[in-house]
N, C-alpha and C positions, 0 to 999 in steps of 0.2 A: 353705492353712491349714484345720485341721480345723473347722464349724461351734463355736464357743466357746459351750457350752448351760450354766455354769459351776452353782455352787452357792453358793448363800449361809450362812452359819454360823445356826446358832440366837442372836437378838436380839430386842428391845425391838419391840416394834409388831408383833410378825408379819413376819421376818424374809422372807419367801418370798412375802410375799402385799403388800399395795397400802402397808401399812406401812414399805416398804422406801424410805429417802429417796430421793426424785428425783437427785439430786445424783451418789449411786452409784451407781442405773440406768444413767445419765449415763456414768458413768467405765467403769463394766465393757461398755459399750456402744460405750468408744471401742477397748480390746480386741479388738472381735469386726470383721474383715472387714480389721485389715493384711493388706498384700501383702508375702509373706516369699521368701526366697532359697531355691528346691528343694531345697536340703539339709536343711532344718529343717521335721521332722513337730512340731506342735505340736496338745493336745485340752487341755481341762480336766478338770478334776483334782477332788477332794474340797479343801475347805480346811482350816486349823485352826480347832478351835470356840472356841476362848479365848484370841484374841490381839485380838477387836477385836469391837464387837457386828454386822459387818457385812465380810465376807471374801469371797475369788475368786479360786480359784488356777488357774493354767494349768503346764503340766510339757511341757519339748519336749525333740527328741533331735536331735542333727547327724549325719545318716548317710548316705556316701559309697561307694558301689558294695556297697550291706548290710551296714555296716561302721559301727556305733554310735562317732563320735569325743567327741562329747564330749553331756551331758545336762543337765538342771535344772527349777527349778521357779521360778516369778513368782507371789507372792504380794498383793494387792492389799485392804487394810487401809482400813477407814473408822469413826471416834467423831465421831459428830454432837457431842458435847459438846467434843472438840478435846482435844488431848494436849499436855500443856508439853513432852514429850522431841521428838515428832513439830516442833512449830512451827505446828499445824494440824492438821487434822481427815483427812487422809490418809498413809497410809505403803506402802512398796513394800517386800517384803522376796523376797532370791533364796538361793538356794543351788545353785551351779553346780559340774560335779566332772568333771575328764578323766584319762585315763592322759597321761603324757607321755614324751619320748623320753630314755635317759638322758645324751645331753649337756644336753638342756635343763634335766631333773630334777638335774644335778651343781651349776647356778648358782646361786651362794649369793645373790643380786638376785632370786632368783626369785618370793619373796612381795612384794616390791617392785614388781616388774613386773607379778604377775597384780593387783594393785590396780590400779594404772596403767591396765590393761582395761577396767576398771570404769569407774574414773570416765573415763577417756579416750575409751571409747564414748561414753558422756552427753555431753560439751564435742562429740563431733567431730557430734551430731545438734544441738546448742544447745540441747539440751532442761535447760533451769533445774531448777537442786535444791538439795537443802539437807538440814542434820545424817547428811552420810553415816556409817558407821562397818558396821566389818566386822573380820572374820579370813580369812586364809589360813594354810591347812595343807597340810601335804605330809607324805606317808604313804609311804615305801617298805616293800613286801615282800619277803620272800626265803625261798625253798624247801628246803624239805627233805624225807629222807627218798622217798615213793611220788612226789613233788611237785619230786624235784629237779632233771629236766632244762628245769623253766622258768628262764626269766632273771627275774633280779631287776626288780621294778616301780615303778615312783613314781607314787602317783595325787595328783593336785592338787584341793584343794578352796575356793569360795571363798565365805563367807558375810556375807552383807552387806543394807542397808536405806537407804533413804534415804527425806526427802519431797519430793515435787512440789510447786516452787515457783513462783506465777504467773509468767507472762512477764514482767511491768511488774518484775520483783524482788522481791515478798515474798511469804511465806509465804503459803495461805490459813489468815484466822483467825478470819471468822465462819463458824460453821454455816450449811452451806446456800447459803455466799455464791459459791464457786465452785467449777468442775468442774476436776482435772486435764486435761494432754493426754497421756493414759494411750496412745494410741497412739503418740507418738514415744518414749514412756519402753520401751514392747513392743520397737518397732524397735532402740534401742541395746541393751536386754537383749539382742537376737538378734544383733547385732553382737560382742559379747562374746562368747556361746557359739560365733560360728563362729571368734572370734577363739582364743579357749583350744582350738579342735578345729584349729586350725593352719590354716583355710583363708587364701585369699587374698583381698583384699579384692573384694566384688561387687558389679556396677553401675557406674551412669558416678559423675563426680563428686560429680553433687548426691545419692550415695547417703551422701557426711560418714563415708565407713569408714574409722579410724585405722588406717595403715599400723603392725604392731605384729612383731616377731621371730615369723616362725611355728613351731609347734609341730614340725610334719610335713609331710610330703607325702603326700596323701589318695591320689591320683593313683598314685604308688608303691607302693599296698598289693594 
């Protein structure tokens, strides 16, 4: 894993400096030093400056003999004053997007299932959450023209947020009162994206990797 030296959004107190709530330092700190699966380069990234007074994004890529299978971004949200849509005072938002192969791209279940990813990474780590919600999309292209001895494409894309729910089962809901575990939330985010780049599940069992219809065969390419 690439050292995670993230950035912080422009916020209240001196966003970058000793003003930054503990709590965050805390979460974006549990981010930096998982132990990832070789296929997945991961660095931090710029964040959005107007989605939260306090942000941290990381952007990783799955790739297989230099062979980009599938990419995204993990976004990491914090309102010391707490969000009614949120449930709390933290939210996680991803946007993950792969080419797929086109028997898989023909299955009409297939925004069904790449949901299923999602949240079925999150269950297979036990990692607690709450108010998910997302889109998937699916995009084919087709050539013409200077462009027409390609084959037609389907890229999949899947957008979505959730928040980190303590273990005991609730929300957190006072400011300040508790820290996610932003690192099992990292680890199923990365089970997802190697899920959607088609690999096969890695590690022994206590790695909780939902066995899922693969994409491809990396291996093949």
């Amino acid at each position: 894993m690439a050292a995670a030296q993230g950035h912080l959004s422009d916020g209240p107190d001196d966003a970058d400096g000793e003003g930054t709530p503990s709590v965050f330092r805390q979460a974006v700190a549990g981010l930096q030093g998982v132990r990832l699966r070789p296929e997945i380069e991961l660095d931090a990234t710029p964040p959005p400056q107007r989605l939260a007074p306090y942000s941290y994004a990381l952007e990783a890529a799955v790739v297989v003999d230099d062979e980009e299978l599938a990419d995204g971004r993990l976004i990491l949200l914090h309102d010391p004053a707490g969000h009614e849509a949120w449930g709390g005072t933290f939210r996680l938002v991803t946007l993950v997007h792969a080419d797929l192969e086109p028997e898989m791209a023909a299955d009409p279940l297939l925004p069904e299932v790449c949901w299923s990813w999602l949240t079925g990474a999150l269950e297979a780590r036990r990692v607690p959450y709450g108010a998910p919600s997302g889109t998937v999309t699916r995009a084919s292209s087709h050539y013409f023209g200077g462009l027409q001895d390609r084959e037609p494409s389907t890229r999949i894309e899947i957008r979505a947020s959730w928040s980190p729910v303590e273990a005991r089962g609730g929300p957190v809901r006072q400011p300040g009162e508790s820290v996610p575990d932003t690192a099992a939330h990292l680890a199923a985010w990365c089970d997802l994206l190697c899920q959607i780049a088609g690999l096969p599940p890695g590690g022994g069992p206590e790695a909780g990797v939902v066995t899922l219809p693969q994409r491809r065969d990396p291996q093949s390419r």
